[in-house]
N, C-alpha and C positions, 0 to 999 in steps of 0.2 A: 341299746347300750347307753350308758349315765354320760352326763357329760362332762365328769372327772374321768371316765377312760377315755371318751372319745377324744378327749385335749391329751391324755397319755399317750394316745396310740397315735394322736397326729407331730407330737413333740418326739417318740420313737422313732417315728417314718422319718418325719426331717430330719434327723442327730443323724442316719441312718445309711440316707441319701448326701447328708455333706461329708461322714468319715469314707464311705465306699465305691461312692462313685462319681464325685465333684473332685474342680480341680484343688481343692484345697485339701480335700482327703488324699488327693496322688501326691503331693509334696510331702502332709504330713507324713504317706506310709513310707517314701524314698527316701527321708530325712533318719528314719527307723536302719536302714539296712546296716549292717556291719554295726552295728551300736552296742547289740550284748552278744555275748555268752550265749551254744548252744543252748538249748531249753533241756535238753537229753545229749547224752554221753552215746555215740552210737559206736556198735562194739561189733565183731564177726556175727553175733549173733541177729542183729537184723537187716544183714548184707544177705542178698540171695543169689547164689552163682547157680546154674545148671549151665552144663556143656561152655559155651562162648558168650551167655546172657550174663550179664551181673543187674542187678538193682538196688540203688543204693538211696537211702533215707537222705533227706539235707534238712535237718528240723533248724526253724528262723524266728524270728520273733520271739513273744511269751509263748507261739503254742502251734508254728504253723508246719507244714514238710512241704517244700518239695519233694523233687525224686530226679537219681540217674540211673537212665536205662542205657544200657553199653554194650555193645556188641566188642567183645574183647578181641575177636579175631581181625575183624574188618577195620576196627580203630575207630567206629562211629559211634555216635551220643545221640540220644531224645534227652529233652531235661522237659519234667513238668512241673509247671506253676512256679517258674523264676522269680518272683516278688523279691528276693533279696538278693540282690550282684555278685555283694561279698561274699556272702555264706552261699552259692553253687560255684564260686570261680575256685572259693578254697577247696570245694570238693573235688571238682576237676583236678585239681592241684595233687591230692592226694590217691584218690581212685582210677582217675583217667589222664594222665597225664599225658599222655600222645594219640589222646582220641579227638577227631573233626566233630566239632558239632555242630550237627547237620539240621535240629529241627528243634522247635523248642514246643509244647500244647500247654494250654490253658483251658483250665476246666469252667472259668466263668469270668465276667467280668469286675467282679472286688478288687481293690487296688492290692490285700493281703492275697493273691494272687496272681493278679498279672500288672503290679506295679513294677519290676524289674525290665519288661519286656525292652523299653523304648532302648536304655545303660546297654542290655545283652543286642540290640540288635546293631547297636554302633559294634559293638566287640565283636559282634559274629555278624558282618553282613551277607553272607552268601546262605545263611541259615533261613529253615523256611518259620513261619510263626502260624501255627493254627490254633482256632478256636471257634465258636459257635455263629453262624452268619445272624445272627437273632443278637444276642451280647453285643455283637463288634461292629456290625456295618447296620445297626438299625441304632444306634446311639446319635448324639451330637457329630458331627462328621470332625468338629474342633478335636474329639477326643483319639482321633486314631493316630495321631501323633504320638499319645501314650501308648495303646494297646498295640500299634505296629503289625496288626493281625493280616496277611498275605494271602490267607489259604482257609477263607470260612469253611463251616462244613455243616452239614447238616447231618440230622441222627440218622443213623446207618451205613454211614460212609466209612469204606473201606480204602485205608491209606496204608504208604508203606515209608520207613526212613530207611536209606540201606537197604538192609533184608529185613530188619524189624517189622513186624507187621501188626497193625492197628484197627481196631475201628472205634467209631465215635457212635455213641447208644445216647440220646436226647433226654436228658433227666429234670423238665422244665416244675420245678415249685421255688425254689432256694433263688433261682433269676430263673428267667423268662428262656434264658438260654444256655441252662447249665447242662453239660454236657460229663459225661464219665468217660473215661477210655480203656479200650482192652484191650492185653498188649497178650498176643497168644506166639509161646516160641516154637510150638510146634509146627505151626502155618509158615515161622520166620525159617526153622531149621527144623525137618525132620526127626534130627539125631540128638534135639536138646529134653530132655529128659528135667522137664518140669514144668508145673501149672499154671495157666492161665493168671493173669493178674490183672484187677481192672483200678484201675486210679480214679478213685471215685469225690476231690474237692469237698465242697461241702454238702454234698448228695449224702451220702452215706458215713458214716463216723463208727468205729469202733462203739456198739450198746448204744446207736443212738443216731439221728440225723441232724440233718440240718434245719434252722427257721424255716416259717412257710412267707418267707417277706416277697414272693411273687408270685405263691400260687397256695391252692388247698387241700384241704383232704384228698380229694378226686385226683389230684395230679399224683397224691406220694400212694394211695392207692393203686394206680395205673401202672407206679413205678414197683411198688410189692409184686405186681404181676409182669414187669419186663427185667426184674434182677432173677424170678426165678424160670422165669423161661430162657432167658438169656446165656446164663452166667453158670458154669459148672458147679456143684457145689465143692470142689476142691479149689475154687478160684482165690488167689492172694487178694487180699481186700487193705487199696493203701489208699489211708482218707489224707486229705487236707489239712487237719489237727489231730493234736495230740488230748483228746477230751475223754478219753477211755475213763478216767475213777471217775467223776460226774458223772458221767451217762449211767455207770453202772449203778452209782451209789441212788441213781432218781428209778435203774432198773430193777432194784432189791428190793423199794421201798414198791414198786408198781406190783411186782409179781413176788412175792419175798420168797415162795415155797421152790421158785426155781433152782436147782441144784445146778445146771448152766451156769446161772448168772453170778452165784456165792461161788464156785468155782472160779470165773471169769475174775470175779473182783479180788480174788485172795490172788490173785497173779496178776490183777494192777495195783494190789497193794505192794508188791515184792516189787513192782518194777518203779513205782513213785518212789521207796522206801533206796533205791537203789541209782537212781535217776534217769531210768533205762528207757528207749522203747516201748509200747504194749502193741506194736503194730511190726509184720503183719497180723490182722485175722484171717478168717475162710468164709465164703459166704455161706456154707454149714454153719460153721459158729455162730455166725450173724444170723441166721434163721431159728436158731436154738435160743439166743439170748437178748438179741435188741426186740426191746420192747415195741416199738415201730414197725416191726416183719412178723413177729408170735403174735400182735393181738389181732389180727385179721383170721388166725387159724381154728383149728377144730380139736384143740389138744387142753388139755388141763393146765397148761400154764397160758392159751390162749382165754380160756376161762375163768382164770384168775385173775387176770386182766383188766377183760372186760367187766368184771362185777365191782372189781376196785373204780374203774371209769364211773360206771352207775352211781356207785357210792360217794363219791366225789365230785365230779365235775358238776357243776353248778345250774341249774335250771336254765339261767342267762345263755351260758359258754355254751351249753349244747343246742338252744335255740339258735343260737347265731352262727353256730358252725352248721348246722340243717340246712340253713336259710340258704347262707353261702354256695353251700353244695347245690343246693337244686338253682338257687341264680345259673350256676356256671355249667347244669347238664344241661338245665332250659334253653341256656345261651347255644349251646352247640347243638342244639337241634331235638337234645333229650333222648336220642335213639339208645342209651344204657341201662343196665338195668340194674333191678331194684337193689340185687345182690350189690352191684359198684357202691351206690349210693350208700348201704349200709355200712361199706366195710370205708369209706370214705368219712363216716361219721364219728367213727369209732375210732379213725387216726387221727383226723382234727378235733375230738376231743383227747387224744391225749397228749398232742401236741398242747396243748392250751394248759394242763397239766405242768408239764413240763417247763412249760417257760414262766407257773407261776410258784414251781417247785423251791423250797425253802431248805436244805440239807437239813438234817439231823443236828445239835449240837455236839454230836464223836464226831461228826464229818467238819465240823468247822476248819472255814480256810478253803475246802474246795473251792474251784474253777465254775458256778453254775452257768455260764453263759449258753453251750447249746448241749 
């Protein structure tokens, strides 16, 4: 690497580390909360009831959701990824009005996600807080003052609020300790009559994921293989932003012959155009159109893909992301194989892509951050 990116990439990391996870990034994000204007207009249509469940969108900031999970019968609440006080107490206010809330989850440590915690846990003290025992109790110990976290968990822990019923799936590249959750109503109530939903932060995004700013190829590899073992394909898929027309418009330009993905984009053009939602997806759709889960496969728009990678990504970018990958199979012992290594190459070269992606000048004005 030159030593104009490696001063780029160490001036990155720093900016990176003081907005996300310093104490100065926690005032500035808490100093943010209640300050605008939803980012989106949220309407019936991206409220999801079955039986006694509802879930409800809380978009904050320029770009971020929470979520209310509510068991309407029992009068109990999960909120995930509280970062802004005002915009889930107004929600409360509006959607759950005589609901206890009993538990709040955090999908990672970023302040635009669990900066809210410390404000919600004076408000709700008898409320539990979980989050990833890697993010929360392996940090500065100064910081649990902010994240408040009660209840670490490790991936595959099976937890319940009420009768909601959860589990935490360990989705470590985005941090060290990022975690997705899966809220299944069927397990919570036999009689509720509808699909799996996993709250996935900045794991997973509508046409697209998140930075690899704590992990590599190998890791979102590992994770293309525990969303589809995992995860229903009719599963509701509700990211942490609202990034749906960038991803898509960096996912037209990677695979352009996808009819998925020009599909997908003329219904987040209607919804930018409108000021709406584009969430939820399905993790079908997610496997049909983010470029991050198709280029690992054996399908003609996996194909396309990969030839656009080839043609593109840069002799440097793919040495380096190689390099990386086998550092970190070597480091674990190496016991994977060739196959992991490959398809881990092929996602840290497009992630590299991606974050050097330049929109179209029709696309002027997008959001390119992730």
């Amino acid at each position: 690497m030159s030593s104009f990116r490696l001063i780029k990439s160490w001036i990155g990391n720093a900016a990176r580390q003081i907005l996300f996870e310093s104490p100065i990034g926690y005032f500035y994000t808490t100093a943010q909360a209640g300050a605008k204007p939803p980012h989106t207009v949220v309407g019936d249509a991206a409220i999801h009831t079955a039986g006694p469940f509802k879930i409800i969108p809380v978009p904050y900031f320029e770009d971020n959701y929470g979520y209310l999970v509510v068991d309407t019968e029992k009068e109990e609440a999960a909120i995930i990824d509280p970062a802004d006080p005002a915009a889930i107490m107004q929600a409360l206010r509006v959607y759950a009005p005589t609901a206890s809330v009993a538990a709040f989850l955090t999908t990672h440590k970023h302040w635009d996600h669990s900066g809210g915690n410390a404000a919600l846990k004076q408000t709700f003290p008898s409320a539990k807080f979980y989050g990833s025992h890697v993010d929360f109790t392996q940090g500065p110990v100064s910081y649990n003052s902010f994240y408040c976290i009660d209840s670490p968990l490790h991936g595959g822990d099976r937890f319940k609020v009420g009768r909601m019923a959860f589990t935490a799936l360990s989705t470590p590249y985005h941090t060290k300790g990022s975690l997705v959750y899966l809220f299944d109503p069927a397990l919570s109530n036999p009689a509720a009559n509808m699909p799996a939903s996993v709250f996935t932060g900045d794991t997973l995004f509508v046409g697209g994921v998140g930075r690899f700013f704590e992990g590599t190829g190998v890791d979102m590899a590992r994770i293309q293989s525990l969303l589809r073992a995992e995860l229903n394909p009719s599963t509701l898929v509700w990211p942490g932003h609202e990034y749906t027309h960038s991803n898509l418009v960096f996912a037209h330009w990677i695979n352009p012959s996808s009819e998925s993905v020009k599909s997908k984009l003329e219904s987040a053009n209607n919804c930018k155009a409108s000021n709406t939602p584009t969430i939820p997806s399905t993790v079908a759709e997610e496997f049909s159109h983010n470029p991050f889960l198709v280029v690992s496969g054996s399908t003609a728009d996996s194909w396309e893909i990969q030839a656009r990678i080839q043609s593109t990504v840069s002799h440097q970018d793919r040495e380096a992301v190689e390099s990386e990958c086998r550092q970190q199979l070597q480091a674990e012992g190496g016991g994977d194989s060739e196959e992991l290594l490959a398809r881990a190459i092929l996602t840290g070269c497009l992630r590299r892509l991606k974050d050097q992606f330049k929109p179209p000048v029709s696309s002027a004005g997008l959001d390119p951050k992730l």
